[in-house]
ZAMARGU-4260 file (C-alpha; in steps of 0.2 Angstrom, whole numbers, plus 5000, padded with zeros to 4 digits):
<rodrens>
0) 4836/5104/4986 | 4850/5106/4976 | 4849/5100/4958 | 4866/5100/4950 | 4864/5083/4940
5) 4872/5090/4925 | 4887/5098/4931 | 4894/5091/4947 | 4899/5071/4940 | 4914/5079/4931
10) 4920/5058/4926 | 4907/5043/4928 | 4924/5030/4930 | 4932/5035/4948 | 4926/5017/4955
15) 4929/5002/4947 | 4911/4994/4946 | 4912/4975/4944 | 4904/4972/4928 | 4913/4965/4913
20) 4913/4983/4905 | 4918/4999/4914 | 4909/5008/4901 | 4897/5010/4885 | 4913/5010/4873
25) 4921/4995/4883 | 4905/4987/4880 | 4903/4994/4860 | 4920/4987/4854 | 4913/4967/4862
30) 4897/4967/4857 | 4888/4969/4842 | 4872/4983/4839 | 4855/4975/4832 | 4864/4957/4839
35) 4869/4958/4854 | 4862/4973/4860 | 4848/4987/4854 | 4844/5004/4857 | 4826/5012/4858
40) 4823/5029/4859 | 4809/5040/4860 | 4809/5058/4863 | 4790/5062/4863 | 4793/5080/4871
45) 4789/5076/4887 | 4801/5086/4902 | 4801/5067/4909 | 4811/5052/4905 | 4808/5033/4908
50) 4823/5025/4907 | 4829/5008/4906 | 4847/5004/4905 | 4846/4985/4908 | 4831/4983/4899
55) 4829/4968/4887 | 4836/4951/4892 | 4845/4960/4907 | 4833/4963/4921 | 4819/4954/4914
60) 4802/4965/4913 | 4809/4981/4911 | 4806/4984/4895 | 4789/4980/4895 | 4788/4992/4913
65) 4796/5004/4903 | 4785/5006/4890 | 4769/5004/4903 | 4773/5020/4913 | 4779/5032/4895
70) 4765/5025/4886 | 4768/5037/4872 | 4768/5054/4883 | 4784/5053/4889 | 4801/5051/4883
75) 4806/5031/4882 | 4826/5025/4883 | 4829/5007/4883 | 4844/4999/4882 | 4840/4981/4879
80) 4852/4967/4880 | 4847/4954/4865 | 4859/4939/4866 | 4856/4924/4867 | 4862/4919/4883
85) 4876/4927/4896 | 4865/4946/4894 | 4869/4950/4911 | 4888/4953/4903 | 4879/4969/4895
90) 4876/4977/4911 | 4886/4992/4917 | 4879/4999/4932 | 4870/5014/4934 | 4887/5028/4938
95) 4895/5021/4924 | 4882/5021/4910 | 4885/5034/4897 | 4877/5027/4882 | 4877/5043/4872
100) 4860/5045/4865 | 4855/5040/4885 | 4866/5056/4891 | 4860/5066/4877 | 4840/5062/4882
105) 4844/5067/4900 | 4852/5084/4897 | 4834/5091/4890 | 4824/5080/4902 | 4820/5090/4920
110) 4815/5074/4928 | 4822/5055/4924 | 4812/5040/4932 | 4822/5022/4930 | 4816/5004/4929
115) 4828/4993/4936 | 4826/4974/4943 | 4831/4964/4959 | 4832/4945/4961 | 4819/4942/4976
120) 4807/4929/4974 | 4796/4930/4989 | 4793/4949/4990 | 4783/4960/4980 | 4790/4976/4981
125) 4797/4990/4975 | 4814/4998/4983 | 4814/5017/4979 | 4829/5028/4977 | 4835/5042/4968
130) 4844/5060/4971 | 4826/5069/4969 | 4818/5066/4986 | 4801/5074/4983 | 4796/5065/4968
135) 4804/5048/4977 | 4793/5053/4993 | 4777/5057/4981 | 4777/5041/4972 | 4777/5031/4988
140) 4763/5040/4994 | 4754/5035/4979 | 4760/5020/4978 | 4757/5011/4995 | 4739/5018/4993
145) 4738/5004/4977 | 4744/4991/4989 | 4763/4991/4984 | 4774/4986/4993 | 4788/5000/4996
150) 4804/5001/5002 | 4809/5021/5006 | 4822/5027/5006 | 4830/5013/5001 | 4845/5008/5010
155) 4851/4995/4997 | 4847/5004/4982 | 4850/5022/4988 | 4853/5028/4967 | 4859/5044/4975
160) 4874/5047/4967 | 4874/5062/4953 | 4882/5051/4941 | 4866/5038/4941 | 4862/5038/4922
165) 4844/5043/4930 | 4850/5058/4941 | 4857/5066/4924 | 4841/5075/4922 | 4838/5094/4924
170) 4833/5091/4943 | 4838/5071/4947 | 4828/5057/4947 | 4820/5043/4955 | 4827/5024/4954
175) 4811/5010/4955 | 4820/4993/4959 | 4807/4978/4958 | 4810/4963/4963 | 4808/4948/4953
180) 4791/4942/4960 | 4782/4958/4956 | 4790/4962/4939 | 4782/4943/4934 | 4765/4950/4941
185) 4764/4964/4933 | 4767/4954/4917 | 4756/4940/4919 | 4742/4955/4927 | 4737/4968/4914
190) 4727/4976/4925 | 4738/4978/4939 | 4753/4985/4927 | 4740/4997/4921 | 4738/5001/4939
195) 4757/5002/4943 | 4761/5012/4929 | 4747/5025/4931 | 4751/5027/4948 | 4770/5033/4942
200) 4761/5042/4928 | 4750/5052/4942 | 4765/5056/4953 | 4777/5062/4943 | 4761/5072/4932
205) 4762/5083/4947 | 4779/5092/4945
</rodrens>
């Protein structure tokens, strides 16, 4: 495997993406940090990342998943949309974000894990994707043995691209999408978010 997710996404804007803001200085100029937006950041030391770039009011429960799996031994980024209503105007997708203290979290970061959400409200699972195949293939394992549902490789949520905010890291990442129904059980289920997030914790322990 080739890890080249530092060097070979030479501009993060080549496709137009279809959010309201192409990127984070778009987005900076609109909205307004500590109202409409806020940043939280965590560098703990850790060589891995848990990252959240539509955390907040944007994909409900990502934040609190976030936090979950970094649990203070490793590095936390959210970006959390805080508004009101109309969050989902917030969210750049995943090639384009280069929130800068994000991009600067990755560069020292040799693995990246993301939090992201889907709207499905019959099927709890999780979609894996992500430019680093092992990890991806060793938290499935792990994973389907706690009785999640998985989805791998993911053919909707493939994440693959180097210029995935996640796949910034020293050697890639892995993308989590959860859909709707499982993110509410997770929150409503402290044991089984424990048991979702030490899972990810066990899996990614190993590199």
């Amino acid at each position: 495997m080739s890890f080249a997710g530092q060097s070979s996404c030479t501009s993060l804007f080549t496709t137009p993406s279809g959010d309201k803001y192409e990127n984070f200085l778009e987005l900076k100029k609109a909205e307004m940090e500590g109202v409409d937006f806020q940043i939280v950041k965590e560098y703990v030391g850790s060589s891995v990342t848990i990252i959240a770039p539509h955390a907040g009011r944007i994909e409900f429960g990502t934040s609190e998943i976030t936090r979950a799996v970094a649990r203070n031994s490793l590095n936390l980024y959210l970006f959390e949309g805080t508004k009101k209503a109309g969050n989902f105007e917030l969210h750049i997708t995943s090639d384009h974000f280069d929130e800068p203290q994000a991009l600067d979290l990755m560069r020292v970061s040799t693995l990246g894990v993301s939090i992201h959400g889907f709207k499905d409200d019959n099927a709890s699972s999780v979609a894996i994707g992500g430019a680093n195949k092992i990890v991806a293939a060793r938290l499935t394992v792990v994973l389907q043995k706690l009785g999640f549902g998985i989805e791998f490789p993911s053919s909707r949520f493939k994440g693959e691209s180097l210029c995935n905010i996640v796949n910034r890291a020293i050697t890639n990442g892995v993308q989590l999408e959860i859909s709707s129904k499982l993110r509410a059980e997770l929150l409503n289920d402290p044991a089984k978010m424990n048991t979702f997030a030490k899972g990810i914790r066990s899996a990614i322990g190993e590199i």
